[in-house]
N, C-alpha and C positions, 0 to 999 in steps of 0.2 A: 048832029044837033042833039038827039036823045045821048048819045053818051055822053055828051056834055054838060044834060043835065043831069044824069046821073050822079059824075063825077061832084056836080057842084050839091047836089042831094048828101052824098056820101061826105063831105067837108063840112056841110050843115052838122050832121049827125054825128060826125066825131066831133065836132067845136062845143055841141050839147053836153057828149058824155062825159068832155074832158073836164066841163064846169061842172057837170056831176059831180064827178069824184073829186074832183079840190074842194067843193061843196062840203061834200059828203066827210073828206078827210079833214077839214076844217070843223067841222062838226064835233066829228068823232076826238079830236082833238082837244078841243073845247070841255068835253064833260071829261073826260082821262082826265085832264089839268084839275078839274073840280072835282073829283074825285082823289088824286093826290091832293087836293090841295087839304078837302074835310078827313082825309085821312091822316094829313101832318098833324092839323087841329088837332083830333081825337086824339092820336099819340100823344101832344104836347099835353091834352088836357090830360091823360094817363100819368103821362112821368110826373106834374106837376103834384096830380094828385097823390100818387105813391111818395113822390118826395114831402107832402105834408105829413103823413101820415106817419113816417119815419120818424120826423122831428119832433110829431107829438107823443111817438113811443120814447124817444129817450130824453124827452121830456117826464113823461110820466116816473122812465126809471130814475132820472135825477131825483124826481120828488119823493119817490120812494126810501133812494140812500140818504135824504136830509131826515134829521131825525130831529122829534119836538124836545125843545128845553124840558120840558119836564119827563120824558119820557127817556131823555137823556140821563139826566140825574137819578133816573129810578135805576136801570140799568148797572149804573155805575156804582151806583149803593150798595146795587145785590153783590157787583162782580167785589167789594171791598169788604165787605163782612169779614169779620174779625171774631170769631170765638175766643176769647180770654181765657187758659187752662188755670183753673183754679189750684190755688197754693191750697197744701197741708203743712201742718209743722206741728210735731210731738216732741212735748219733755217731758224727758225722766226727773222725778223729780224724788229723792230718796232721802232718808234718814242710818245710816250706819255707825255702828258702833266695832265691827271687823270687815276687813278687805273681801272681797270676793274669792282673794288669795289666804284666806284665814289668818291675816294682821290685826293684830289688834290696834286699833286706831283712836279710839274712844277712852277718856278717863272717868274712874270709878268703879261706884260697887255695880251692877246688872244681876240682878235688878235693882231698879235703884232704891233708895233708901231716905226715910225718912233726914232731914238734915244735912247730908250728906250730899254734894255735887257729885255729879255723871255729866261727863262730857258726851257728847257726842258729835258728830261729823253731819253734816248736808249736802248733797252734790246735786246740780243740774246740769242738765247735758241736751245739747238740741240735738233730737235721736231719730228725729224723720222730718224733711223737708226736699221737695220736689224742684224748686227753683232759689233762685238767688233772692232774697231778702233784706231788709233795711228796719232800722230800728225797733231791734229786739230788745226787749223790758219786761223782766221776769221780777215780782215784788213778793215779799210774803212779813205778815206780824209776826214778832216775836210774842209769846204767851206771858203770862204775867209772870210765872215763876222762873222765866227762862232770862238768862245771861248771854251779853257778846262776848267773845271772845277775843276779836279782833286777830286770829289766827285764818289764812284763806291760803288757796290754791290755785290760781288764777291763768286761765290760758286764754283766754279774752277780753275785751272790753274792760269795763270796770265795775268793781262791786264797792257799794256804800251803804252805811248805816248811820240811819239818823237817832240821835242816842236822846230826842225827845219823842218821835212820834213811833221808835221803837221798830221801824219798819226798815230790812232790807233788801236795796233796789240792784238789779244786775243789771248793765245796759251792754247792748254792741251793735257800733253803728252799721256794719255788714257782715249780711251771713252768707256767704258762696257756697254751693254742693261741694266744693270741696274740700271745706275748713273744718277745724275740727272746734268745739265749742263746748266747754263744759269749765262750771267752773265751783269748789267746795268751799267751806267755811267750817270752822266750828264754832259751837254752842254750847251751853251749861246748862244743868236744873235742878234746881235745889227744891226737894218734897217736901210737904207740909203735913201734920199732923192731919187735917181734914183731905189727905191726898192717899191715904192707905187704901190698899184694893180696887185702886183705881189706874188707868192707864192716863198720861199725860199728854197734853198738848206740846208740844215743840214749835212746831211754825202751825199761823192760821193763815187763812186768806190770802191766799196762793195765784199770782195773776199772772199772766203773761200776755202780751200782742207782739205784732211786728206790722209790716208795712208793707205789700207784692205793692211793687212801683209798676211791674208790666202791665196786670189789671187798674192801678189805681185802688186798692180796697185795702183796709185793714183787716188782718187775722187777730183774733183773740180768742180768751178762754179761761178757763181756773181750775185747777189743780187742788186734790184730795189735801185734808190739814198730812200733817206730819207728826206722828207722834213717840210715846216712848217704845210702842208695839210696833218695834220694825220689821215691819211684812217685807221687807226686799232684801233680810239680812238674815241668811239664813243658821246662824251661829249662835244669833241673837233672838231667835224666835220665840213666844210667849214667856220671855223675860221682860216685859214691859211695865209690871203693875207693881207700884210704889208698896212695899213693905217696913215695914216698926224696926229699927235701929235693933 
């Protein structure tokens, strides 16, 4: 009889333990699961957040490579700057009565002489220019004692004289760095009694321009008179001043 209750004590006691532990493991179970579970949370809220924070960095950097209209245009301005090299352009502008090659070229006495005509010669030559050019116009007065000739030399454009306003014009319509440009004329001067001991005018009022297309700007300038003391001829030198027949 006691073993029997024993035996039935001992069945009691394991049927306890065994809801114990399914208890206990049900339990135990329970918060694992809660535990994974605030754990996924937290990762999800992690990625989610990492992945905002991505978008709002290349966000940022999109806003950064858009660039303001105006600040566009400034940019663009600077990268376009354009220095325009500024034209030069020198004429010779001479009075001869012998070549450089010691010709004589010029008719009459030298020095010249009261009554008596002296020709002489005038040459212009475009002698320094850095770029290409367009409408070159070289003018000068004839003096009151002085004669045309209608004698020229011409390796350019064209040369005119107006036989009322006494003036003449050279014009050409382009000038290239590699043209050659010069063009002479001759002249007359017949001295006057009030012209003795004196040096003479030949051409006054000596002009020149032309036109740099690249810049947009005109060149100009004016040029020394021209007289019967031709300083560029060296044959002819301090033979300028009108002497008595």
């Amino acid at each position: 009889m006691k073993r029997k209750l024993l035996k039935k004590e001992v069945s009691i006691v394991a049927i306890i333990v065994f809801f114990l532990v399914i208890a206990f493991l049900s339990f135990y179970c329970l918060k694992t699961n809660q535990e994974i579970a605030l754990n996924y949370s937290s990762i999800l809220n992690i990625l989610i957040h990492q992945e905002n924070k991505v978008d709002e960095d290349i966000k940022d950097e999109l806003d950064e490579d858009e660039t303001d209209p105006e600040d566009s245009s400034e940019d663009d301005s600077e990268e376009e700057i354009y220095v325009c090299k500024n034209a030069f352009l020198e004429i010779e502008s001479a009075g001869l009565y012998y070549s450089s090659e010691g010709d004589q070229l010029g008719v009459g006495p030298l020095p010249p002489k009261v009554d008596i005509q002296t020709n002489y010669w005038i040459f212009w030559r475009v002698d320094g220019f850095n770029k290409n050019l367009s409408d070159l116009n070289i003018s000068a007065q004839l003096s009151e004692n002085t004669v045309w000739m209608d004698n020229k030399s011409l390796l350019a454009g064209k040369l005119q004289f107006g036989q009322v306003s006494r003036r003449v014009i050279w014009k050409v319509d382009e000038i290239k760095q590699s043209g050659n440009y010069r063009v002479g004329f001759e002249i007359g001067v017949i001295p006057e009694e009030n012209n003795i001991g004196e040096v003479m005018d030949l051409l006054t009022n000596i002009k020149y321009e032309a036109f740099d297309k690249e810049c947009q700007k005109k060149i100009e300038g004016t040029l020394g008179n021209i007289t019967t003391d031709l300083k560029k001829d060296a044959l002819a030198s301090d033979k300028g001043k009108v002497e008595s027949d």
